[in-house]
Structure formats: C-alpha cells, structure tokens
C-alpha positions as CSV (number, residue, x, y, z in Angstrom):
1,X,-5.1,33.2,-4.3
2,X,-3.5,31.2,-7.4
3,X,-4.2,27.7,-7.2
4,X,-0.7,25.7,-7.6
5,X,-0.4,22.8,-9.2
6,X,1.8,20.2,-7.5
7,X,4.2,18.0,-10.0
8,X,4.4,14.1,-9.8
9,X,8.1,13.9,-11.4
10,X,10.9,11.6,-11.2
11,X,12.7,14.0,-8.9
12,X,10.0,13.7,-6.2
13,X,10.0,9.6,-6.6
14,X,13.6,9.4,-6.2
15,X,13.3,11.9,-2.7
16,X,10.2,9.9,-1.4
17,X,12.1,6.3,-2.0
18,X,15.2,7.7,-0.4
19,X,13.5,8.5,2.4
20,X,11.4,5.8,2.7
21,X,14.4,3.7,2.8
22,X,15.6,5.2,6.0
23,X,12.9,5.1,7.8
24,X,12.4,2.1,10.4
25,X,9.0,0.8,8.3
26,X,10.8,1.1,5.3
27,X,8.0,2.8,3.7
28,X,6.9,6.5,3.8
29,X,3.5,8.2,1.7
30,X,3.6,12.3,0.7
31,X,0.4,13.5,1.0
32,X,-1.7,15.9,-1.9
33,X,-4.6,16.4,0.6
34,X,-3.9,19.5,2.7
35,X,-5.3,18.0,5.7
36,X,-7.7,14.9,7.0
37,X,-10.7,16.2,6.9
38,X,-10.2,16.4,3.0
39,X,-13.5,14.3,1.2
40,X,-10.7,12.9,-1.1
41,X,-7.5,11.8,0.2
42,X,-4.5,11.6,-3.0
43,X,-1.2,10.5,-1.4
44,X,1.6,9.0,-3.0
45,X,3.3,5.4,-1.2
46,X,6.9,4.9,-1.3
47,X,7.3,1.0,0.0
48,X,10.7,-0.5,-0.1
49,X,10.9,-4.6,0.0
50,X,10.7,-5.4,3.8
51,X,8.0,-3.3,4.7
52,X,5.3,-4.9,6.4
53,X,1.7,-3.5,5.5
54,X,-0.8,-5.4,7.7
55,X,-3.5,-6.8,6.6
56,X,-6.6,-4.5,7.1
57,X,-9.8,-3.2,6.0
58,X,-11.2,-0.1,5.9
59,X,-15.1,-0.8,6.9
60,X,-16.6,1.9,9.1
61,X,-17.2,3.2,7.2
62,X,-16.9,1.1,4.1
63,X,-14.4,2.4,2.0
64,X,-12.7,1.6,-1.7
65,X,-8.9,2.4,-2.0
66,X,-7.4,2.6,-5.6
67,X,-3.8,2.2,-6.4
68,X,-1.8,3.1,-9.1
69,X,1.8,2.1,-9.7
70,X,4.2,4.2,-10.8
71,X,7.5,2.9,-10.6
72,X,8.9,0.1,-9.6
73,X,6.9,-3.8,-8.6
74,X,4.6,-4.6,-5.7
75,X,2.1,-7.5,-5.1
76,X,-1.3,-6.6,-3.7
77,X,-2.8,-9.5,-1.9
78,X,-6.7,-9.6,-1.2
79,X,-7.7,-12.1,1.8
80,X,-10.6,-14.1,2.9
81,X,-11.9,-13.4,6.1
82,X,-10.3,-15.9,7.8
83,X,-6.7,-15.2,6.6
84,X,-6.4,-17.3,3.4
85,X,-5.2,-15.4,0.4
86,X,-8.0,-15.2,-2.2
87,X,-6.2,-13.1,-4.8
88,X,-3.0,-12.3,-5.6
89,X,-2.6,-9.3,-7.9
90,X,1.1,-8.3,-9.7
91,X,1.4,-4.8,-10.4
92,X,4.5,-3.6,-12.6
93,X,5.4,0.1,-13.7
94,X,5.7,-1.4,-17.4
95,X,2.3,-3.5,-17.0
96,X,0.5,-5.4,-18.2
97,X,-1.4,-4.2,-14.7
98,X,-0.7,-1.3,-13.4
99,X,-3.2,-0.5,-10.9
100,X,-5.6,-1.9,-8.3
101,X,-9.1,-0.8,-6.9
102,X,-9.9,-2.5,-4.0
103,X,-13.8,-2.8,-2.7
104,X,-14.4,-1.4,0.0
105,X,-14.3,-3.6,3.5
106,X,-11.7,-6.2,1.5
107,X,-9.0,-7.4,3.9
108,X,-6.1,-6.3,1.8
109,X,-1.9,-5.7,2.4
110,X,0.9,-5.9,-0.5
111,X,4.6,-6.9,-0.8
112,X,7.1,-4.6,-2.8
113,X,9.6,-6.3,-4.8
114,X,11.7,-4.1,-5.8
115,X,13.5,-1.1,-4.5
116,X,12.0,2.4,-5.8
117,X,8.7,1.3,-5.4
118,X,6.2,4.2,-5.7
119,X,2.3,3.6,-6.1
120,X,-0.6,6.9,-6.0
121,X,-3.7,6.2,-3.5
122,X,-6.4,7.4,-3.5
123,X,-9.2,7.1,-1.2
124,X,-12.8,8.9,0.3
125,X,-11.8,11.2,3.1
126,X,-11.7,12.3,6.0
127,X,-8.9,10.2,7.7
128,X,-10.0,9.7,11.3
129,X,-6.7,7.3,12.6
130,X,-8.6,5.9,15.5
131,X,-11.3,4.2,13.5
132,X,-9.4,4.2,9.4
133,X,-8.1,0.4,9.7
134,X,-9.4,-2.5,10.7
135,X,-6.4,-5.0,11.6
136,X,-6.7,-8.6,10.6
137,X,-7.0,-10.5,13.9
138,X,-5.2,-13.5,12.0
139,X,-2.1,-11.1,11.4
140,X,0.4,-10.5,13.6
141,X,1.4,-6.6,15.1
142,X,3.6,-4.6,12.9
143,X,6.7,-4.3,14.8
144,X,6.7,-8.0,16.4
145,X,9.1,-11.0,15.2
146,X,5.7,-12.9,14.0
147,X,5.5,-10.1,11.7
148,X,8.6,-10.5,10.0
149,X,8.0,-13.9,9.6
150,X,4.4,-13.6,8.4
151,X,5.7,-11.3,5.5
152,X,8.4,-13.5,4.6
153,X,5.5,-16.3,4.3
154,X,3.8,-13.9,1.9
155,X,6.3,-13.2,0.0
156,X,7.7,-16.9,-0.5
157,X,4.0,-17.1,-1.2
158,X,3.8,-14.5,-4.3
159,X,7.0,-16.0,-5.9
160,X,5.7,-19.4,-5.8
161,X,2.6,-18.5,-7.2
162,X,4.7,-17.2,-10.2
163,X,3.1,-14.0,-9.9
164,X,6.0,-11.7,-8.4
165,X,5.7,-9.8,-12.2
C-alpha cells in the first residue's frame, strides 16, 4: 500500500476552528496518529478563547509535550507545584515565539486569545486516558463554576503581566 501524506492547509485550520467553536469545551484536536497505541502521538489543537485546559501533568510516565503555533495567539502558563504560576510564555503565529516544549512532569495549561487558534502537539505515545493526566489538585474540575472563574483569573493574569502577545 501507498503511503499518503496528510496536508496541514489553511482549509483544514479553518474546519478544525469551526468546529471547535461549537463544541461545549470550545476546543477540539484532529489527530495524525492512527490510533493510541502509536509511540508518537502528532495531533493538531483547535482552542477558541473560553476554553478551559486544566492544569495537569503528564508524569507516569514522565512525559515532554511540544507545541507549535500555527495560527492565531495563546498563552502557555507553566505552574509550581503548589499552584503559583512560574512562567508565563506568549506564543503568536507571527512570533517572535512560536512554539513551546514543556518538560516532562511540568504542571502546565494555556489560555487562547484569539479566535482561530490552532497549535500542532506532539507527544511520546501510547495514550492510555486512565493514567495520561495528572490534574492539579489546586485547580478546579473542568465543567464547574470555579472553573470558569479560575480561567478568568488566568487570563486577567496573562494581560496584566503584559504578556498576552
């Protein structure tokens, strides 16, 4: 069989963010991997502003996520372990930082700022969802009214900083 290449284009973007913006979370990935038990997961993230990502970390095993941004702005924010923010990085499609790798067992979430918002992941396979993410303890349950409030609180918090790109 043929191997067939699969196009990262403007017209799959503009799908992905469309229908990310529909969606309850507001956010919505298209995967490159055929399946989980891939040893390299490639996935593309659409994330629309008002999507919550909690904070988590991805430590058994320890595992590095990179992201690249291709369209759009977004904030990833790096924690300490009890909740304080201990970087704050700005990621714009026309730079001067596109891109993000994050060390593996770093509590870690982002904010988008903009709609369109499209960033590539990548990230060591396989995906096992029972035991990918560990959930901050200090952040509250995706879904819950604490949640919306905790991302409003980082988000006030990434335009005061002056670092919302």
């Amino acid at each position: 069989m043929k191997p067939v290449s699969r196009r990262i284009d403007e017209s799959l973007l503009n799908e992905l963010s469309r229908a990310a913006g529909h969606t309850p979370r507001r956010r919505l990935n298209h995967n490159f991997h055929r399946d989980y038990l891939e040893p390299c997961q490639r996935l593309l993230n659409a994330v629309e502003p008002g999507t919550y990502v909690r904070p988590h970390r991805h430590l058994d095993p320890p595992r590095p996520e990179c992201f690249v941004l291709l369209r759009g702005r977004m904030t990833v924010l790096l924690f300490a372990d009890g909740g304080d923010i201990a970087e704050i990085i700005p990621l714009t499609a026309t730079g001067p930082c596109w891109g993000v790798d994050i060390p593996p067992g770093a509590w870690h979430s982002l904010v988008s700022l903009e709609p369109g918002t499209v960033f590539f992941e990548t990230k060591p396979g396989p995906y096992l969802p029972l035991s990918d993410k560990d959930f901050a303890p200090w952040a509250p349950a995706e879904g819950s009214k604490k949640a919306e409030e905790y991302l409003e609180f980082l988000t006030g918090r990434v335009h005061e900083r002056g670092t919302d790109a």
